[in-house]
C-alpha positions as CSV (number, residue, x, y, z in Angstrom):
1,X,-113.3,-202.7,-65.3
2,X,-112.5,-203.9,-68.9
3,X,-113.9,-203.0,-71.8
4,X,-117.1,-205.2,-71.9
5,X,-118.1,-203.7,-68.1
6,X,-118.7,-200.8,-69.7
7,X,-121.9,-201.9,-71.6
8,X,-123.9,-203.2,-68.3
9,X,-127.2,-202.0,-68.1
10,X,-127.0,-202.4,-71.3
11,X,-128.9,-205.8,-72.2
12,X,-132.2,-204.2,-73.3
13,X,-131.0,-202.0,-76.0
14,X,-130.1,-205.6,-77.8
15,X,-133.7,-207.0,-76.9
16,X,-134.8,-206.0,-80.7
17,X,-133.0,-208.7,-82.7
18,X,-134.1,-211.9,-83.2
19,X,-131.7,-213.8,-80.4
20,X,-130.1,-212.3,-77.5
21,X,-127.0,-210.8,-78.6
22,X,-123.9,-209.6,-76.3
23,X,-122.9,-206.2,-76.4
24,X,-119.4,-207.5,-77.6
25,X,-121.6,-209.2,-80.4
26,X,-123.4,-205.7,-81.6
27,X,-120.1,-204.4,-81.7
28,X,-118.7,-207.5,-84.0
29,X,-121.9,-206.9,-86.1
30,X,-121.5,-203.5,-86.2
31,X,-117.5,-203.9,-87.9
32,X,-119.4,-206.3,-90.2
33,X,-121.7,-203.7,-91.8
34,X,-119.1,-201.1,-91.8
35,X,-116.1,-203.3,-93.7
36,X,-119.6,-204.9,-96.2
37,X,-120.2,-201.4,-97.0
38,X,-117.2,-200.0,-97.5
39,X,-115.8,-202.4,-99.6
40,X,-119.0,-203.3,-101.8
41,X,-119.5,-201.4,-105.0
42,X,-123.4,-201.1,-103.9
43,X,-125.7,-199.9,-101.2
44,X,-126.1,-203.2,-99.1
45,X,-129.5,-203.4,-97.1
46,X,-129.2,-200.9,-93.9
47,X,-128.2,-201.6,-90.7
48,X,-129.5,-199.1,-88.6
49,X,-131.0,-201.2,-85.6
50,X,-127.2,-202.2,-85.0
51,X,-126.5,-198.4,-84.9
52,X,-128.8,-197.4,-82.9
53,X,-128.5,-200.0,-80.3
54,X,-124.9,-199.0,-80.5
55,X,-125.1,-195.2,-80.0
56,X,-127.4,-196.2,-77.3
57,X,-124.9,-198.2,-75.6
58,X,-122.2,-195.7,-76.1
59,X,-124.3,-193.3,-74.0
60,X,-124.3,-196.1,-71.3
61,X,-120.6,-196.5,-71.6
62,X,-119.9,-192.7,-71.0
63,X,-122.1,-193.1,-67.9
64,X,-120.2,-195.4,-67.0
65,X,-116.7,-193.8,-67.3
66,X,-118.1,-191.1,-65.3
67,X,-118.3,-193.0,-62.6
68,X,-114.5,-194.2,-62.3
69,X,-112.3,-191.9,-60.4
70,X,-110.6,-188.5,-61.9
71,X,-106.9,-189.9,-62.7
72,X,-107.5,-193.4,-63.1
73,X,-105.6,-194.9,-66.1
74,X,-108.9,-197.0,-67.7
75,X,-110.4,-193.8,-68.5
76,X,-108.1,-192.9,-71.5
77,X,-108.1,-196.8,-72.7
78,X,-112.2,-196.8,-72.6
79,X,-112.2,-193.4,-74.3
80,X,-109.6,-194.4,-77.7
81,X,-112.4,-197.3,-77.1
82,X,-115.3,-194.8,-77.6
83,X,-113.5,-193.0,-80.2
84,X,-113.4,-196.4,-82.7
85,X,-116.9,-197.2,-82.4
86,X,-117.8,-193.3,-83.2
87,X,-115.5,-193.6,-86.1
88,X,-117.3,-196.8,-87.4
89,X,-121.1,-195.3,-87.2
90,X,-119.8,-192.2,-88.4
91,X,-118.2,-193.7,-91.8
92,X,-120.6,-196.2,-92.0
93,X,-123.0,-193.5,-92.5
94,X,-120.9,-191.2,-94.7
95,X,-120.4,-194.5,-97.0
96,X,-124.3,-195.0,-97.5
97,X,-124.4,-191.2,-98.3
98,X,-121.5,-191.3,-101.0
99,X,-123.0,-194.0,-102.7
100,X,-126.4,-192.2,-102.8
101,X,-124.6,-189.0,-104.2
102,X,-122.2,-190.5,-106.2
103,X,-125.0,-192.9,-108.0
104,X,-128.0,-190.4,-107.8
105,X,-129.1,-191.4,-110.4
106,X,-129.2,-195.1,-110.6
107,X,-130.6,-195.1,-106.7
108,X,-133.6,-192.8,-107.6
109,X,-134.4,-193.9,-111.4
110,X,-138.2,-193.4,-112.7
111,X,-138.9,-191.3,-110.6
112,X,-138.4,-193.7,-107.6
113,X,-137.5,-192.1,-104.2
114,X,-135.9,-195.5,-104.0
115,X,-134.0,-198.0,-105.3
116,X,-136.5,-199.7,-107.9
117,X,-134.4,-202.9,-107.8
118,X,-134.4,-203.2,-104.2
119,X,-136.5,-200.7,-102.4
120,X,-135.3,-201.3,-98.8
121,X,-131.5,-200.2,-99.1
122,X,-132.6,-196.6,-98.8
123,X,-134.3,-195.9,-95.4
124,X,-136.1,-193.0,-94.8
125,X,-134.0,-190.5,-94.2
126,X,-131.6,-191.8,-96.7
127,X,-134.7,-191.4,-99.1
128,X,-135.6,-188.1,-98.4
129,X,-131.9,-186.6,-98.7
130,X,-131.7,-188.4,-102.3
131,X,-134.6,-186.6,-103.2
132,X,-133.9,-184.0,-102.4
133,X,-130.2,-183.4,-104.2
134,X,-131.0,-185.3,-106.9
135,X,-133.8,-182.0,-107.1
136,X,-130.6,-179.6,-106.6
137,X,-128.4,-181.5,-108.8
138,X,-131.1,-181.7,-112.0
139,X,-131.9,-177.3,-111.3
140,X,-128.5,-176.9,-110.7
141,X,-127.3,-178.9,-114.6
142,X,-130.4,-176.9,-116.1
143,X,-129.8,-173.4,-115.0
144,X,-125.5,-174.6,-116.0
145,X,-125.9,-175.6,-119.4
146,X,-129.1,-177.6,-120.1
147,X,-131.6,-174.5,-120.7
148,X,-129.1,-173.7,-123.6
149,X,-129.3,-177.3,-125.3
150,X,-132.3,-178.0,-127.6
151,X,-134.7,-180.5,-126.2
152,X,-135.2,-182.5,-122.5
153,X,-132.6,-184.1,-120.9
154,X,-133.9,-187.6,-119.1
155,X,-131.4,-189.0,-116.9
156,X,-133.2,-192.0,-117.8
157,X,-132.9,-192.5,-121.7
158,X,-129.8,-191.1,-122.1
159,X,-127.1,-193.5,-123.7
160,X,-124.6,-194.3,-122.2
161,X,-126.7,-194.0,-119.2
162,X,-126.5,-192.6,-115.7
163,X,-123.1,-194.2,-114.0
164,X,-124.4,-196.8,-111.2
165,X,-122.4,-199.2,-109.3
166,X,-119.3,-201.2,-110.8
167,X,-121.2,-204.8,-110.1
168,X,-117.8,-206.4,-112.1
169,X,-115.5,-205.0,-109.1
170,X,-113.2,-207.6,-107.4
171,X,-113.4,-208.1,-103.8
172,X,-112.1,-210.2,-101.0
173,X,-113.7,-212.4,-99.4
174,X,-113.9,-214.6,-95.8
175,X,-116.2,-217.3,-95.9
176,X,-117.9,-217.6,-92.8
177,X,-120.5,-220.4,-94.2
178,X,-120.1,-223.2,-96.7
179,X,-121.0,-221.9,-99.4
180,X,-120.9,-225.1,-102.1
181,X,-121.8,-224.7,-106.0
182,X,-121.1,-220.6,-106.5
183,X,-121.2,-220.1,-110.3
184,X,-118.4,-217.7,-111.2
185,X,-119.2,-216.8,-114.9
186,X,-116.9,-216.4,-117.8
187,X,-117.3,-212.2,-118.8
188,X,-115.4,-213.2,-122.2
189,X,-117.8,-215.4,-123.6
190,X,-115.0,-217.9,-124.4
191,X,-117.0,-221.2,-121.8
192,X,-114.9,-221.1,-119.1
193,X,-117.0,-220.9,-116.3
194,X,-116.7,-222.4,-113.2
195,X,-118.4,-223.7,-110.4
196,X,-116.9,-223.5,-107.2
197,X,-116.9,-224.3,-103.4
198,X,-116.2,-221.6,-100.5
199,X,-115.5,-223.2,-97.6
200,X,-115.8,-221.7,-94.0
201,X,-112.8,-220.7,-92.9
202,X,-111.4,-219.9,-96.8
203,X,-111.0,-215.9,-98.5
204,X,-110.8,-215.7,-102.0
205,X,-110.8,-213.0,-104.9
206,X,-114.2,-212.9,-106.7
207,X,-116.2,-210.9,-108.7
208,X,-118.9,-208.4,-106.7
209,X,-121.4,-209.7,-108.8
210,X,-120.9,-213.3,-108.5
211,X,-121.1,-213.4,-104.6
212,X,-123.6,-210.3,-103.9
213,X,-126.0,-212.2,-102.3
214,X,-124.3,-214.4,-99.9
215,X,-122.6,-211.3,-99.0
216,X,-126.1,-210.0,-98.4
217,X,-127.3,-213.4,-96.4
218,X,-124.0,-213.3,-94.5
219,X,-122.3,-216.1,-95.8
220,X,-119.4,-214.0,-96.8
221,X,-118.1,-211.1,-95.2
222,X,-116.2,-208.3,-97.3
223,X,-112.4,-208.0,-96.0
């Protein structure tokens, strides 16, 4: 039994996406998200089907391992096997939620329990939890040192304003598409920008901001 034999059974947790996928596939897709949001200054659009089409197959995989016989060797390989793909869901997860907490803010401006630029990158849950800290955070300021101050405080009109996400942050990149004609503009004002061609197969050093959305159509993947 190799690792892939663990996931039979499995094929109708993976029935949601648009084609077929292989369970070695969910798991490649599943990396993908996790290394995208760790490394990307912003919350990228969620990928919770993948997760829980995962943690369902990890359930199948235990019963699985249950089935081989006390002693045999496989069971300690498929179980360090287990362990990585808790680790991923579990710090793709905890990624999301620094993000939110670290960016409060910026993620639930005018009074949005949601990003206003792109309401879809919080789900539900994610939503919920946001407002609710940013709630604690604002009583918890007020009854600290803002009852003392003259005036309201709003998060929103305060210069400089609320910290959100370093867009300007370098990043490397694989190319997974051709990805002809990226603009890569010149910050200094001085008229050197470029336009450049990522070819499959390449990885460069960008600018976040430059390549943000064919890191969200999954052109390029975050390395």
């Amino acid at each position: 039994m190799d690792t892939l034999d663990l996931f039979e059974n499995s094929a109708e947790d993976i029935e949601q996406f648009e084609e077929e996928l292989t369970a070695a596939e969910v798991l490649q897709k599943l990396e993908d998200a996790w290394l995208n949001e760790k490394h990307s200054p912003e919350l990228l659009e969620p990928r919770m089907e993948i997760v829980e089409c995962m943690l369902e197959q990890v359930n199948t995989m235990e019963e699985n391992l249950a089935r081989l016989k006390k002693g045999d060797l496989r069971i300690s390989v498929h179980r360090m096997e287990l362990s990585r793909i808790r680790f991923m869901i579990n710090s793709y997860l905890r990624l999301r939620m620094a993000k939110i907490q670290s960016s409060i803010f910026h993620y639930t401006k005018n009074g949005n329990e949601k990003d206003s630029d792109n309401p879809s990158r919080l789900t539900q849950e994610e939503a919920a939890f946001a407002t609710t800290y940013r709630g604690d955070l604002v009583e918890h300021f007020s009854s600290l040192a803002l009852r003392h101050i003259p005036g309201a405080w709003d998060p929103e009109k305060v210069t400089p304003g609320v910290p959100g996400p370093n867009m300007n942050t370098a990043v490397f990149v694989a190319v997974r598409d051709d990805c002809r004609g990226v603009e890569i503009p010149d910050d200094c004002g001085l008229g050197r920008d470029d336009t450049v061609d990522l070819l499959k197969g390449g990885q460069h050093l960008l600018k976040y901001s430059a390549v943000a959305t064919l890191v969200d159509d999954g052109s390029l993947q975050l390395i």
